[in-house]
C-alpha positions in Angstrom: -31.4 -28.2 2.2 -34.4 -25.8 2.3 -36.7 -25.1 -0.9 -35.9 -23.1 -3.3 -38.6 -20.6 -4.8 -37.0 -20.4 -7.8 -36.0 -24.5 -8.7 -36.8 -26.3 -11.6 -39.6 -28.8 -12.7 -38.2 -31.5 -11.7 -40.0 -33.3 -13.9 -38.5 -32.0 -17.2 -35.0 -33.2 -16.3 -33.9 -36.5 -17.0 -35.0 -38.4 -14.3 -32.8 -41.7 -15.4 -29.4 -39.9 -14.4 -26.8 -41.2 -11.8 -23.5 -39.7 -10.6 -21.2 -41.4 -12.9 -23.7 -41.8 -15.7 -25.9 -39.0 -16.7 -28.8 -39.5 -18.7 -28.6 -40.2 -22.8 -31.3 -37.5 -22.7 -28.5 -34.7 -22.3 -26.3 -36.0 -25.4 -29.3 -36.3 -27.4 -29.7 -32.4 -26.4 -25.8 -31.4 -27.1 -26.5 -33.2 -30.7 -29.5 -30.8 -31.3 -27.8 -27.7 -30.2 -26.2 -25.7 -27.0 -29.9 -25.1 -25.1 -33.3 -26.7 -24.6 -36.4 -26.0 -23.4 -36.7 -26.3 -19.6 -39.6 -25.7 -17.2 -39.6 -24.1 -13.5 -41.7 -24.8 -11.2 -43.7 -21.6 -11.0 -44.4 -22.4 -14.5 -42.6 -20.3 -16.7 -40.3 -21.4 -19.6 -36.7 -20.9 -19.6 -33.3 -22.5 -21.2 -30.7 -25.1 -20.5 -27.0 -24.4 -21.9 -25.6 -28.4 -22.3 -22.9 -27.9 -24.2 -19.0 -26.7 -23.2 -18.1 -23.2 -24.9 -22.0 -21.9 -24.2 -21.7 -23.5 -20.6 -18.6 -21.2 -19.8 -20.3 -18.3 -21.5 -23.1 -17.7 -19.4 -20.9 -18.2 -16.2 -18.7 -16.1 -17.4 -21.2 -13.2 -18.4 -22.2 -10.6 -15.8 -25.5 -10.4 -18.2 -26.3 -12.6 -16.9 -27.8 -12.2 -13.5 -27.8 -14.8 -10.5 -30.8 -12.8 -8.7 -34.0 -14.5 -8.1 -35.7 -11.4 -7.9 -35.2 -11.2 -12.0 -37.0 -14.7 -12.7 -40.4 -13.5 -14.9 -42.7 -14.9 -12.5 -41.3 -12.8 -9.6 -42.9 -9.8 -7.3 -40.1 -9.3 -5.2 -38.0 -5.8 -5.7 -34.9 -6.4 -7.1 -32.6 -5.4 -4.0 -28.5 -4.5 -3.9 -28.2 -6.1 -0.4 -30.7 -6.4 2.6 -31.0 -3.2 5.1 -29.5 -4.4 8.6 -31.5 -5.0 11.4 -31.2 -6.9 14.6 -30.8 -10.8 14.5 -34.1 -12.8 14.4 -34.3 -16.3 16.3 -34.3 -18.2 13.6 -31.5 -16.6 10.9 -34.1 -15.6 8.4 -32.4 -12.0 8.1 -28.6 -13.7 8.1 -29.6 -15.9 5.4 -31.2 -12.8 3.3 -28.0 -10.8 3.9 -25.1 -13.1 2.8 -27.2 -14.9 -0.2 -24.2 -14.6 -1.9 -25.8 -17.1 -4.9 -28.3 -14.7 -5.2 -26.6 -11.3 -5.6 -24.4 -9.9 -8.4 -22.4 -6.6 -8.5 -20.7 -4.8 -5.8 -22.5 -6.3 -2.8 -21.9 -9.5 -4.0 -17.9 -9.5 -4.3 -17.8 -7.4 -0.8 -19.5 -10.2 0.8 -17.3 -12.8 -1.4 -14.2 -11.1 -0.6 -14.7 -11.3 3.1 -14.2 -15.7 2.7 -12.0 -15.9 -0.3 -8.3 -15.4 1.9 -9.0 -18.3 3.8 -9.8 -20.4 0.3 -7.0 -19.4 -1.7 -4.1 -21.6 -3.2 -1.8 -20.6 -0.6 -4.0 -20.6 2.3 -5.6 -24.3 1.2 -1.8 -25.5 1.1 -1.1 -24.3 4.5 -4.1 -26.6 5.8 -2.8 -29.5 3.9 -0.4 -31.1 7.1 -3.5 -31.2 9.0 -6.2 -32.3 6.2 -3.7 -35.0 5.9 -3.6 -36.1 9.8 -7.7 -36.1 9.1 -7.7 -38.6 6.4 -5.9 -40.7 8.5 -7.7 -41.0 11.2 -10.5 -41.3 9.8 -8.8 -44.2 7.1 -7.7 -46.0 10.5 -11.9 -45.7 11.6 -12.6 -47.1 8.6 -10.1 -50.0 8.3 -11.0 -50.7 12.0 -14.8 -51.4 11.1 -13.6 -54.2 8.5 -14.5 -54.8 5.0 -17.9 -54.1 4.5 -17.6 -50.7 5.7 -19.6 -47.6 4.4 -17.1 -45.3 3.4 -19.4 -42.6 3.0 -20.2 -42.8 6.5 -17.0 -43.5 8.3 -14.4 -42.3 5.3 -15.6 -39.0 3.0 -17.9 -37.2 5.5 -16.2 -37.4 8.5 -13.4 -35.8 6.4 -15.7 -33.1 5.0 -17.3 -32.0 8.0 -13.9 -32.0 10.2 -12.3 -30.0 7.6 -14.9 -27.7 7.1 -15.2 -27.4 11.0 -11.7 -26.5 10.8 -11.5 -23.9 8.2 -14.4 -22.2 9.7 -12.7 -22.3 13.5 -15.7 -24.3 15.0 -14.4 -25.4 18.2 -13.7 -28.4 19.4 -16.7 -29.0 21.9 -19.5 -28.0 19.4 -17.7 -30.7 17.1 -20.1 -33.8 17.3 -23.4 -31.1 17.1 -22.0 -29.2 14.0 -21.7 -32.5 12.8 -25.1 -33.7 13.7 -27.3 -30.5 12.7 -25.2 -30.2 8.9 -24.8 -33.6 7.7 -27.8 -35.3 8.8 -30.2 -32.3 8.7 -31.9 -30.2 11.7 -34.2 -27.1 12.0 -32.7 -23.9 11.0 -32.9 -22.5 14.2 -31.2 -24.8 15.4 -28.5 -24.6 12.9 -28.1 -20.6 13.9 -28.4 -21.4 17.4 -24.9 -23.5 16.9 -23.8 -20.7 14.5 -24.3 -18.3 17.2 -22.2 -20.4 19.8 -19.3 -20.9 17.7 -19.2 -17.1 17.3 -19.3 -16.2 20.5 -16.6 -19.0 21.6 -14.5 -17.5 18.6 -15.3 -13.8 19.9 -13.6 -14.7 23.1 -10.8 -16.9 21.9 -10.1 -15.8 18.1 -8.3 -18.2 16.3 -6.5 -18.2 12.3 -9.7 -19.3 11.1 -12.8 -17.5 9.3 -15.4 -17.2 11.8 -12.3 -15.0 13.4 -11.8 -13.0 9.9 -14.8 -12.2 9.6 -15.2 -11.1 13.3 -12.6 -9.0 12.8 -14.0 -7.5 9.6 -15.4 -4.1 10.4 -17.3 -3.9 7.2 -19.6 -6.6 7.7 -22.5 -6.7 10.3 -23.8 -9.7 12.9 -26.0 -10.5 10.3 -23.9 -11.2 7.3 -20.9 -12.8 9.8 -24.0 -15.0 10.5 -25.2 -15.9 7.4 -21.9 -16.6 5.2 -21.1 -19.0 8.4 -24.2 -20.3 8.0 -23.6 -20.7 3.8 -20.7 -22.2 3.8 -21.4 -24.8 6.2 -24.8 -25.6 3.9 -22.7 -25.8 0.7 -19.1 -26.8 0.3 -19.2 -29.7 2.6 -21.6 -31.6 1.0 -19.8 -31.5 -2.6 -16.6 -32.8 -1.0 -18.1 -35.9 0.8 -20.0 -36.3 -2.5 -17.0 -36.0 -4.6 -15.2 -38.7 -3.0 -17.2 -41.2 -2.0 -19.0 -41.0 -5.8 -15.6 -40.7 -7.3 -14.1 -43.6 -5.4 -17.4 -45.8 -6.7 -15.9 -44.3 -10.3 -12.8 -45.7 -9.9 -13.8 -48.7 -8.7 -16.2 -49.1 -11.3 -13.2 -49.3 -13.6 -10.4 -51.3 -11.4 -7.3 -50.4 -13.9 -7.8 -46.8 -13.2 -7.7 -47.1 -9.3 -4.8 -49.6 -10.0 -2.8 -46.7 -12.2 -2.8 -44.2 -9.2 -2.2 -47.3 -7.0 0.9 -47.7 -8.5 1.8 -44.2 -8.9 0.3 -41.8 -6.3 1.5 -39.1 -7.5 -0.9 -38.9 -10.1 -3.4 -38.3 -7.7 -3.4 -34.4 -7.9 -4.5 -34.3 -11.7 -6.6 -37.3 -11.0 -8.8 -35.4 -9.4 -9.9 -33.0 -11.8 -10.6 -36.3 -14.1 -12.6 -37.5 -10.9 -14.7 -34.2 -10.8 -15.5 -33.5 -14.4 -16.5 -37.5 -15.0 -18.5 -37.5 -11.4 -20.2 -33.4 -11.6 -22.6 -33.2 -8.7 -25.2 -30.8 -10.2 -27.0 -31.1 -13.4 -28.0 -27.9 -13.2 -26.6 -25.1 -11.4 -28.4 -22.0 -10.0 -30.7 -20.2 -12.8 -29.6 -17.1 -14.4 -32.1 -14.2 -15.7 -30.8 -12.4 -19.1 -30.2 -8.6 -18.2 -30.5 -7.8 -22.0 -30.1 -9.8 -24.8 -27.4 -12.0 -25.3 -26.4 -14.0 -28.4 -25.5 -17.3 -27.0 -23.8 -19.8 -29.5 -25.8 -19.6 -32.2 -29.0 -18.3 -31.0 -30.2 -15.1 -29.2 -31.5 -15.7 -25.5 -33.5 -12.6 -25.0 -33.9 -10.5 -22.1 -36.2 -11.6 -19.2 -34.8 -15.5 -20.0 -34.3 -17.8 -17.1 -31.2 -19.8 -18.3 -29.6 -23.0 -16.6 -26.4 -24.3 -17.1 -26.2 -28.0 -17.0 -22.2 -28.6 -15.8 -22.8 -32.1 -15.9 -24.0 -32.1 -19.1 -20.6 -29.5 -20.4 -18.3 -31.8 -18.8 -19.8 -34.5 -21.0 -19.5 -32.3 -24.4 -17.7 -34.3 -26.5 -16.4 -31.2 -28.7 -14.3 -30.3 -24.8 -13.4 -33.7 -24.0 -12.5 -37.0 -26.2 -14.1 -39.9 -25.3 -15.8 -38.0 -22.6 -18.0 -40.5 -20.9 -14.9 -42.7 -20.4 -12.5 -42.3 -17.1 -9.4 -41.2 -17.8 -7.1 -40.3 -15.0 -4.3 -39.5 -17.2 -6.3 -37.2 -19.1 -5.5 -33.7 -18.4 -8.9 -32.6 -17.3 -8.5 -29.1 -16.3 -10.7 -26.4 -17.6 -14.0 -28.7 -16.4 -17.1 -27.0 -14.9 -17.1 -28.9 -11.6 -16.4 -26.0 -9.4 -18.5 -23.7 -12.2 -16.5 -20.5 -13.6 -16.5 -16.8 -13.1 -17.6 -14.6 -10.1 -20.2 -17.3 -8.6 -17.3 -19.9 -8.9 -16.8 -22.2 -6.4 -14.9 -20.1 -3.6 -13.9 -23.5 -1.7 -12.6 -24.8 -4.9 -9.1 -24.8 -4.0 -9.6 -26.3 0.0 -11.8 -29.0 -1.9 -8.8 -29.9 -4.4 -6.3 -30.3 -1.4 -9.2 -32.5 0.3 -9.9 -34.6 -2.1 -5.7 -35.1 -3.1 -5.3 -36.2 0.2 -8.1 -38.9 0.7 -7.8 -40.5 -2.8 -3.9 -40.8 -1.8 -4.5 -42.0 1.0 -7.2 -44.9 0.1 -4.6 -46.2 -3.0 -1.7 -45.9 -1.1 -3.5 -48.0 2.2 -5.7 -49.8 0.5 -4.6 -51.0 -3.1 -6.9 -53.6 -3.1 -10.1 -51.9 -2.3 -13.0 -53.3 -3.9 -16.5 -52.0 -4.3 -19.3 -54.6 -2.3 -22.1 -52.3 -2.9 -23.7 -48.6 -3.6 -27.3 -47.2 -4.5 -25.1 -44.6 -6.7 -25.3 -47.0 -9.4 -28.9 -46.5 -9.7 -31.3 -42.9 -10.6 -32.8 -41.1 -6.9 -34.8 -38.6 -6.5 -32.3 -35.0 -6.9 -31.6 -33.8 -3.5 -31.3 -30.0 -4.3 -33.9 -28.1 -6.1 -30.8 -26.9 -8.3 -30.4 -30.7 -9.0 -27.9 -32.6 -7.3 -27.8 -36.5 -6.6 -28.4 -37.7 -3.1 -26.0 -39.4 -1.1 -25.8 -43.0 -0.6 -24.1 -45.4 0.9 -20.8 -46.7 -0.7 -20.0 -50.6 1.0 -16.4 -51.2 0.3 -13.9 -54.6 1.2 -10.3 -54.6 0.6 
């Protein structure tokens, strides 16, 4: 992903975390109160929120404010949308226009509201028979290659991306680039260059899929269409390859709990919210500038404060969650910060639960005996995201 202006020092976050065991450094700050110091990378001083209650606070508080235009350090005017204008070669002007993380208010939930009737409960159910037929296939790919296979590779992001692809309505023939230019990285041009194909094919032969919707959305202009394509390909598919090939190293980790929903599947569904609070991806999600001030637990954050939520770090609160650095998959785990909370929530969050249902179920019901060979998860990277997230790895599985 590209830079981000307004990411943190990386330096002043615990640089001894991995996905299924965050550093001691962020109980140590739960112990001493709800926030801590944290530099950015401009310099200035801000907050991180690492316990539960003031976690859900701030997400919840349209005081709040997601737009990097309020950090202290910035010069940029503090803008309710971008004025149109005609597409520039390499999406600059898309991206600008549907920065949905970085907007609050009106223009924010217009944009928002264009995606979220393709993500709801009901619509995510309706993709279920098909999610299902994907995780097969890509089960058999993977039980084709032998033990020793990287499930990461030929398991959780073949799901991911074909999902995604078919959510969005990218057709069939651009398959294998959409692929190549979002998982494994390319320019950004090129990235809007296969944006632009796909809605073009769509524009010709509209589908029940978003790139249609939002075609057929008068409110919203070539711009925008372009840049929440181009969003949503950047963000919820690499959470849901992460989320199960981390959380299948999790379970694995600790056999009796893969062998529980090995014997009943059908514990699966509340398994996974288990799986996603013990395996958060981000330790921090994106920074939030104070609006006015705002009494946060038990202290005041003043206006002009950059604040970070650490939803790893909530999800590990003991005061939310007994025993909360222990697996549980009968716990009932629902309320977790995962997908985060309020209006910047996670607008896939209900696609990723059906995703990730189905390839869990699928690897206990196939595969009972899976067993973990190998995985770099096990030990601290460098954070892939300047909002902090883990990198992916590979995950070398035998069964």
């Amino acid at each position: 992903m590209s830079q981000c202006p307004f990411g943190h020092d990386r330096s002043t976050l615990p640089g001894d975390s991995t996905p299924t065991q965050p550093s001691p450094r962020f109980s140590q700050w739960r112990q001493d109160g709800a926030l801590a110091p944290l530099s950015y990378r401009d310099g200035h001083e801000g907050l991180i929120v690492t316990r539960y209650d003031e976690a859900r606070a701030v997400l919840t508080d349209p005081r709040f404010s997601q737009q990097p235009q309020r950090m202290p350090r910035s010069d940029a005017p503090i803008e309710e949308g971008v004025p149109a204008g005609p597409l520039d070669e390499e999406g600059v002007l898309a991206d600008r226009s549907a920065g949905v993380l970085g907007l609050d208010g009106p223009q924010h939930l217009r944009l928002r509201r264009a995606v979220t009737r393709r993500f709801s409960v009901r619509s995510a159910r309706t993709y279920r028979p098909r999610i299902a037929e994907i995780v097969a296939e890509q089960l058999d790919v993977m039980i084709a290659a032998g033990p020793g296979a990287d499930l990461l590779a030929l398991y959780a992001e073949p799901i991911s991306i074909r999902v995604h692809a078919l959510v969005l309505g990218v057709p069939d023939h651009l398959l294998e680039r959409y692929a190549q230019d979002y998982v494994h990285g390319a320019p950004r041009q090129q990235q809007h260059d296969l944006l632009r194909e796909a809605v073009a094919y769509r524009g010709e032969n509209p589908g029940d899929d978003v790139i249609s919707d939002l075609l057929g959305n008068d409110d919203l202009s070539d711009a925008e269409v372009e840049g929440l394509l181009h969003m949503l390909s950047m963000s919820g598919r690499d959470t849901v390859a992460y989320m199960i090939s981390t959380g299948t190293v999790a379970l694995l980790d600790e056999p009796e709990q893969y062998h529980l929903l090995a014997q009943d599947p059908e514990r699966v569904p509340a398994a996974v919210e288990e799986i996603v609070r013990f395996c958060t991806m981000f330790l921090t999600v994106f920074p939030r500038t104070a609006t006015e001030s705002v009494t946060v637990g038990d202290r005041i954050v003043e206006a002009g404060t950059t604040v970070s939520v650490s939803t790893v770090s909530a999800n590990r609160d003991e005061r939310r969650f007994g025993d909360a650095d222990v697996l549980d998959v009968l716990r009932d785990a629902r309320g977790h910060l995962a997908f985060g909370d309020g209006l910047h929530g996670c607008v896939g969050q209900q696609l990723a639960r059906v995703e990730l249902d189905e390839a869990f179920r699928a690897l206990v019901t196939r595969l009972p005996g899976l067993r973990l060979v190998s995985t770099g998860l096990r030990q601290p990277s460098p954070l892939a995201h300047p909002v902090a997230t883990y990198a992916a790895r590979p995950v070398i599985v035998g069964w």
